[in-house]
N, C-alpha and C positions, 0 to 999 in steps of 0.2 A: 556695462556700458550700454549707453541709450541707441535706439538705430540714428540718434540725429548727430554721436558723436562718430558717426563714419567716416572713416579719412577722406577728404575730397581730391580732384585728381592733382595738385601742386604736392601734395603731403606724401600721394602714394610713389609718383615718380621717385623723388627725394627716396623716400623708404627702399625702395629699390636698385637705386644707384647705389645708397651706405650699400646694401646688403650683395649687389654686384660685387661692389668692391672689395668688402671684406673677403669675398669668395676668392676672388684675385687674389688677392694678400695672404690668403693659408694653400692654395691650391700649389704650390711649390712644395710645399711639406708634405702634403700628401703626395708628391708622386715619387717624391725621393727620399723620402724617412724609412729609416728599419722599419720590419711589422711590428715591432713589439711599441718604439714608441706612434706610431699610428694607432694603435691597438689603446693606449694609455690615452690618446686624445677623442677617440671615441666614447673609451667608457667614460671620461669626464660629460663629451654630451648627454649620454644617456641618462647618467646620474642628475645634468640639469635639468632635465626632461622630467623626469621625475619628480626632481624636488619642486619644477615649474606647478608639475601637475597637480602635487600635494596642496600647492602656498596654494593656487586657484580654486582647488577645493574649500579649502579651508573658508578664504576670501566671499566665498561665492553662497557658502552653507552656513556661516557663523561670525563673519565679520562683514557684512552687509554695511555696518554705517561707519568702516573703518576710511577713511578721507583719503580723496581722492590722489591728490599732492604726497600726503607722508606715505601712501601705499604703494604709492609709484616710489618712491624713495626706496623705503624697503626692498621691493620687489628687485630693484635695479642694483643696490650691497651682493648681495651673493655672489651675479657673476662677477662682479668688479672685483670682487676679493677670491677666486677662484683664478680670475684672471693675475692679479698682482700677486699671491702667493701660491699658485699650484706648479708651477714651471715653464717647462717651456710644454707640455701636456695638456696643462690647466691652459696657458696662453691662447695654444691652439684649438683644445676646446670649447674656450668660452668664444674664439670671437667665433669659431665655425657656427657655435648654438644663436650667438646675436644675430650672423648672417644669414642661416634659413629664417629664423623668426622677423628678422626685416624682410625679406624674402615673400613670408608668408603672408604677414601684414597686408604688404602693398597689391599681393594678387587680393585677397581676401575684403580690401579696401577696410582694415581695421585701424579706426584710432585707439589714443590708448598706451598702456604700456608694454611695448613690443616683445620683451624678454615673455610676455602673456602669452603672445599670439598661438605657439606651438598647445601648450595645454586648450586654449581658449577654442584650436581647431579640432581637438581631438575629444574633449569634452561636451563642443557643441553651446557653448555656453560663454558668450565674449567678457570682460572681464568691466570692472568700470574705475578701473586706475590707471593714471596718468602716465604720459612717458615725459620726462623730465624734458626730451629735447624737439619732438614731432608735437605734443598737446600741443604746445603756443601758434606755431605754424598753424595749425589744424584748427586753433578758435581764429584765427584771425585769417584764416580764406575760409572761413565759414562767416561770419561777419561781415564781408565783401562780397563773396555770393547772395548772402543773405540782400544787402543793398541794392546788389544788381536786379534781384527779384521782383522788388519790390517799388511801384510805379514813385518817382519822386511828385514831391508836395506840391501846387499848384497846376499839375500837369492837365 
């Protein structure tokens, strides 16, 4: 990811509200779940952590001109299918990993594809695939900023 597809602040807000809110939305599980499945919904995050960390390796050292669109795509399957088949474990780990990784995004002011942000922080290395649902928001107040920028025509 280029520095000029940085989230601007309409994009970051947004990013941190989902990511509020998901926090809201599993923070009941954790204060009232047995240890063991609390324990179960952790190692699911770690495990995405992981596998985050790997696909960005990979991404970042050997698919270089893998497109920005189908890599957001990709990247975005795993936790959706973690999430729809791992239980209520998987449920509550994938959205807790979506929700630090929006989380991290919007401090970090990262566009992009967000499920990235975690590896992309820890790597030091921002990723340059898309997120299916913040990209479009993020070209199009980029666009308008851009506008605002720039002096209009006969002026």
């Amino acid at each position: 990811m280029s520095e000029r597809s940085r989230a601007l602040p309409v994009g970051r807000i947004l990013r941190f509200l989902l990511g509020a809110w998901l926090v809201f939305a599993v923070r009941r599980f954790y204060l009232e779940a047995e240890a063991n499945r609390i324990l179960g919904a952790v190692l699911v995050v770690v495990g995405l952590v992981v596998f985050y960390s790997l696909l960005h390796w990979l991404v970042s050292r050997f698919w270089t001109k893998l497109d920005r669109g189908l890599g957001g795509c990709l990247a975005t399957l795993p936790v959706l299918l973690v999430f729809v088949l791992g239980g209520v474990a998987g449920q509550v780990g994938a959205v807790s990993f979506v929700a630090v990784s929006l989380l991290l995004a919007a401090v970090r002011a990262d566009g992009g594809c967000e499920v990235m942000s975690v590896p992309s922080f820890a790597l030091g290395r921002r990723t340059h695939l898309t997120c299916l649902l913040f990209s479009p928001l993020d070209w199009i107040e980029e666009k308008i900023a851009g506008a605002m920028r720039t002096p209009a025509a006969g002026s």
